[in-house]
C-alpha positions in Angstrom: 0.0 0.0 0.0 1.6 3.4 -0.9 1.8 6.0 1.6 0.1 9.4 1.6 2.9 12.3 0.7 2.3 13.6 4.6 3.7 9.8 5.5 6.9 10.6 3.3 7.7 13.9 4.8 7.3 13.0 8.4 9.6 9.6 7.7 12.0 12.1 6.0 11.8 14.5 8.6 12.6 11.9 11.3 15.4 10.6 9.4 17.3 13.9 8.8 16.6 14.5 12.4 18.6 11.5 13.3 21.1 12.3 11.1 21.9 15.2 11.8 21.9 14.3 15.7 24.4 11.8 14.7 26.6 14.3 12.9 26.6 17.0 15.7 27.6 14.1 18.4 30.4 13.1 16.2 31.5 16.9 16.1 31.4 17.0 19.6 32.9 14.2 20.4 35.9 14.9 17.6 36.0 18.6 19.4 36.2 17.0 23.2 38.3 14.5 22.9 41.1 17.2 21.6 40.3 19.5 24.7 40.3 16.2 27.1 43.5 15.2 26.3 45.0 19.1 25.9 43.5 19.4 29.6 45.8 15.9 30.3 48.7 17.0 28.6 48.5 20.1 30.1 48.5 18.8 33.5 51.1 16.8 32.6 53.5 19.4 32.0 53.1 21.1 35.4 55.0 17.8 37.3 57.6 17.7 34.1 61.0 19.0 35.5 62.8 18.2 38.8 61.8 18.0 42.2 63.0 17.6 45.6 62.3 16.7 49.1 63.1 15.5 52.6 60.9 12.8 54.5 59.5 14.1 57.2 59.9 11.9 60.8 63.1 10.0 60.1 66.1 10.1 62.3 68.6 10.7 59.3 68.2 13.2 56.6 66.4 11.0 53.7 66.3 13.4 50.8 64.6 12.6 47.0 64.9 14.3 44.0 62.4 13.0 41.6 62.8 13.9 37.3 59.8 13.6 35.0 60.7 14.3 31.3 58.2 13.5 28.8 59.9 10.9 26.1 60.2 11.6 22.3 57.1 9.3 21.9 55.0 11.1 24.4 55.0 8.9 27.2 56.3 9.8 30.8 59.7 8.3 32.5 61.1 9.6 35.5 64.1 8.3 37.3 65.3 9.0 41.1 68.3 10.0 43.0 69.4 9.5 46.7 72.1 12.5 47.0 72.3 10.8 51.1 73.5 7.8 49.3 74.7 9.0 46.6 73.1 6.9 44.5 71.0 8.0 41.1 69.4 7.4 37.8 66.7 5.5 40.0 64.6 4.1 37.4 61.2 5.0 38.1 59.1 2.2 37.6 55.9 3.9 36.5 54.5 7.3 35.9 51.0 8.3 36.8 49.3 11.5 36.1 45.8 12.5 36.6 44.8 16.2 37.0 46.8 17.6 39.8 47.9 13.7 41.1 51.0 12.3 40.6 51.9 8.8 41.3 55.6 7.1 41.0 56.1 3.7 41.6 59.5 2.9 42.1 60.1 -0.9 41.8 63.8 -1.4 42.9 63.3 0.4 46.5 59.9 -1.1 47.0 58.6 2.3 47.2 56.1 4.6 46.0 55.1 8.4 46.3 51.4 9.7 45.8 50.9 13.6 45.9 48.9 16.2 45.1 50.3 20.0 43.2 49.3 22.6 45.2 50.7 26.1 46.1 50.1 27.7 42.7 52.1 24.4 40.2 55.2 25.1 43.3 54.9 22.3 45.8 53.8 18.7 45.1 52.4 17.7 48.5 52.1 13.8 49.7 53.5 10.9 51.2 56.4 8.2 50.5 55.3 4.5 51.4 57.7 1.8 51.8 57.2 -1.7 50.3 56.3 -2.4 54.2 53.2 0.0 54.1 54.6 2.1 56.1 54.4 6.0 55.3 56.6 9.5 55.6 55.0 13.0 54.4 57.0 14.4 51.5 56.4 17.6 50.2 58.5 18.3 46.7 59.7 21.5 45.9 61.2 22.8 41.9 64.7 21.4 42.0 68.3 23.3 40.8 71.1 21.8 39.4 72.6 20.6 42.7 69.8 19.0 44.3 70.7 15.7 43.4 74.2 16.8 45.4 74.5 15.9 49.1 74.9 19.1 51.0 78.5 17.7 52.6 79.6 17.8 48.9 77.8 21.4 48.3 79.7 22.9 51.2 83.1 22.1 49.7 85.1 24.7 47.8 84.4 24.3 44.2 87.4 22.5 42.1 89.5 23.4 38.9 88.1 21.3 36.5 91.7 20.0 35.5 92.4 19.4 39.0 90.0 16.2 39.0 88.9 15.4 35.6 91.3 12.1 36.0 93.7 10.1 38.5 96.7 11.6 37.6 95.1 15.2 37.4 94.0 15.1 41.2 97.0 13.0 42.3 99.0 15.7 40.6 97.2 18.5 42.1 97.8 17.4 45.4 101.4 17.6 45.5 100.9 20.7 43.8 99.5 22.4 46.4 101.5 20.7 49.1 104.9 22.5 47.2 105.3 25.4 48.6 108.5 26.8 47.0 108.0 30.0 45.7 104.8 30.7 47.0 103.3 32.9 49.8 100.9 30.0 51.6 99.0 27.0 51.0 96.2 27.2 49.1 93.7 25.6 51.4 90.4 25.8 49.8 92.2 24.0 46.7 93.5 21.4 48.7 90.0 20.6 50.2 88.5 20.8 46.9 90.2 17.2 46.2 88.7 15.8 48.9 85.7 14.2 49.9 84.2 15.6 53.5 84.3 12.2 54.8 87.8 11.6 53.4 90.8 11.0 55.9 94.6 11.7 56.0 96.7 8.7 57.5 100.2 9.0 58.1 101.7 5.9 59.5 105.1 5.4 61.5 106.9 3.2 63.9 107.2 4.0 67.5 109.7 3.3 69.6 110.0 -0.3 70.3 109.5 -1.0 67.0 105.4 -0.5 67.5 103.6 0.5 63.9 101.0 3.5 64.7 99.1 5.5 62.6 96.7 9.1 62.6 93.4 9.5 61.3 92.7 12.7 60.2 89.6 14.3 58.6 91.0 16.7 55.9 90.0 20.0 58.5 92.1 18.4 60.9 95.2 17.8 58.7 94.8 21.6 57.8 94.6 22.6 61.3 97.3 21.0 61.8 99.4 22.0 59.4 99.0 25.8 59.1 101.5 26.2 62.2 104.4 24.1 59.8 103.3 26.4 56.3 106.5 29.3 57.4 109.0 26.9 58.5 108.0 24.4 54.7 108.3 28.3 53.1 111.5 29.0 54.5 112.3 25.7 53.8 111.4 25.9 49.9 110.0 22.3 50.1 108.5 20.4 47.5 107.2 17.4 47.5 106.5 15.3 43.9 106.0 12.1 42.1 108.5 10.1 40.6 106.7 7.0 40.1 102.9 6.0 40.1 101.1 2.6 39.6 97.7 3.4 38.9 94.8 0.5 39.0 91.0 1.4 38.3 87.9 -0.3 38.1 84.6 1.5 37.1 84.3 4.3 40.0 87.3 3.6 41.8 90.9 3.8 41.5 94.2 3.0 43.4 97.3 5.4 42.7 100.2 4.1 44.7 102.7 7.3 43.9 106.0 7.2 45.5 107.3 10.3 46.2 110.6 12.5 47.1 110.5 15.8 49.5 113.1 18.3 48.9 114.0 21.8 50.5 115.0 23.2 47.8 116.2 26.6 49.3 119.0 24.1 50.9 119.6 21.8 48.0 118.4 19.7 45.2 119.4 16.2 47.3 116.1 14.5 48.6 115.5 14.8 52.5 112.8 11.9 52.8 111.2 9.5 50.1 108.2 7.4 50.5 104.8 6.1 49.1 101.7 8.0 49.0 98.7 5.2 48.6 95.7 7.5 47.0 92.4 5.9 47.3 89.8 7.9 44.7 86.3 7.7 43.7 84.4 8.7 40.6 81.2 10.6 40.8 80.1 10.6 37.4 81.4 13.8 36.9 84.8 14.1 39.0 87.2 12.6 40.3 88.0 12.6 44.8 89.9 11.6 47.4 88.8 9.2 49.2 91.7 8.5 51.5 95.3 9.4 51.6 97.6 6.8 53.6 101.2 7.1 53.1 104.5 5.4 54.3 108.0 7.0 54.7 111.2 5.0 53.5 113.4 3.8 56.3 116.6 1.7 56.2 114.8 -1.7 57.3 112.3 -0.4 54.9 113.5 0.5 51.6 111.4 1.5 48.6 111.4 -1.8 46.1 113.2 -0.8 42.9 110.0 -1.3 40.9 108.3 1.6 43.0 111.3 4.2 41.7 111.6 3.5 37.3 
């Protein structure tokens, strides 16, 4: 049976109505999902950068710094330093952002840190749980270049570049500064620039009886010490420097054993004392230290071997 013309329009009518319904929700939808995941990305980018903290409520300073970089296929990584322990590049296990939440999961230390931004995009406020369950507040702050640097290293005097870029370099600049011929002082601030805070200075020596001692310095008590010698090592013209070296490293670490020779020169060019000067160093990723200076004098029932002097 056909259908009156007033059948065929109100058919058409519903059809174009559904039709263009359709259209309009797939403009919508093609114009939201844009903005919903600008209004993600967005958010994303207010936790990209570096951030620091210190965990609130434990007996030793426990600081974090936290880096969120965005990868060259969009997705998040982060990784994690330590500076306490001095360990970094802490891969971070997972990155989660949603809004003004931030979640790292950070697999190796059985961790994980859940905060919130707040304080105008300045502070990330929240907590660090241990793979235990139990929890430390957290706050994170925008990080500078030395955050990931424990504030015992920050305090040092800052170093010539050449003076620890290698083994030699620092060994050399040690003696350096120790040679005072020609000079006015010591240049202290150099001389702790080699070394680590926790680093010590150990003489050793026999005692009478034929007893083997030794002193333990930290590197503030060696200069403490040694300021009352500086005029009479002036006077003196001494130098102190390296005529042999056997240098060992592995990875970080390194073992110079440099035999030396002291001279005054403002008496003479002949030797007053040789011995060996055992440098322990560490590498940071970026400079060399000293980790420990021990060191032996020669004596005659304890000659330097032949193959410590060519």
């Amino acid at each position: 049976m056909l259908a009156s013309p007033k059948t065929h329009f109100t058919r058409f009518h519903r059809c174009l109505r559904a039709a263009l319904i359709i259209t309009l929700a797939g403009l919508l939808a093609g114009e939201l999902r844009p903005n919903a995941a600008q209004a993600q990305t967005d958010a994303q980018e207010a936790f990209l950068g570096s951030w620091a903290g210190t965990l609130e409520g434990v007996p030793v300073e426990a600081r974090a710094v936290f880096h969120i970089e965005r990868a060259e296929d969009g997705t998040l990584t982060a990784s994690m330093d330590a500076p306490r322990t001095g360990a970094t590049i802490i891969p971070v296990s997972s990155v989660v952002i949603d809004g003004d939440s931030l979640t790292l999961e950070v697999d190796s230390l059985g961790g994980r840190y859940e905060g919130v931004l707040a304080a105008a995009d300045t502070t990330v406020e929240g907590t660090w749980t241990n793979k235990n369950g139990r929890s430390w507040p957290l706050t994170l702050s925008p990080a500078g270049t030395q955050a990931s640097v424990p504030a015992r290293y920050r305090q040092r005097p800052d170093a010539n570049s050449a003076d620890v870029e290698s083994p030699d370099a620092i060994v050399d600049a040690a003696y350096d500064v120790i040679s005072v011929a020609e000079k006015d002082s010591i240049e202290w601030d150099r001389l702790r620039s080699l070394f680590l805070p926790e680093a010590r200075v150990i003489p050793t020596r026999r005692v009478e009886g034929g007893g083997a001692g030794y002193r333990a310095f930290t590197m503030e008590e060696y200069v403490k010490g040694a300021k009352g010698q500086v005029r009479q090592m002036i006077e003196d013209g001494f130098v102190e420097r390296e005529i042999h070296a056997e240098t060992e490293r592995f990875g970080d670490i390194a073992h110079v054993f440099s035999t030396y020779e002291s001279i005054h020169s403002a008496k003479g060019p002949e030797p007053v004392e040789r011995g060996i000067n055992s440098f322990q160093l560490w590498y940071d990723g970026d400079r060399w230290w000293i980790m420990s200076l021990l060191w032996h004098t020669e004596r005659e029932d304890a000659p330097i071997p032949e193959r410590y002097t060519k």
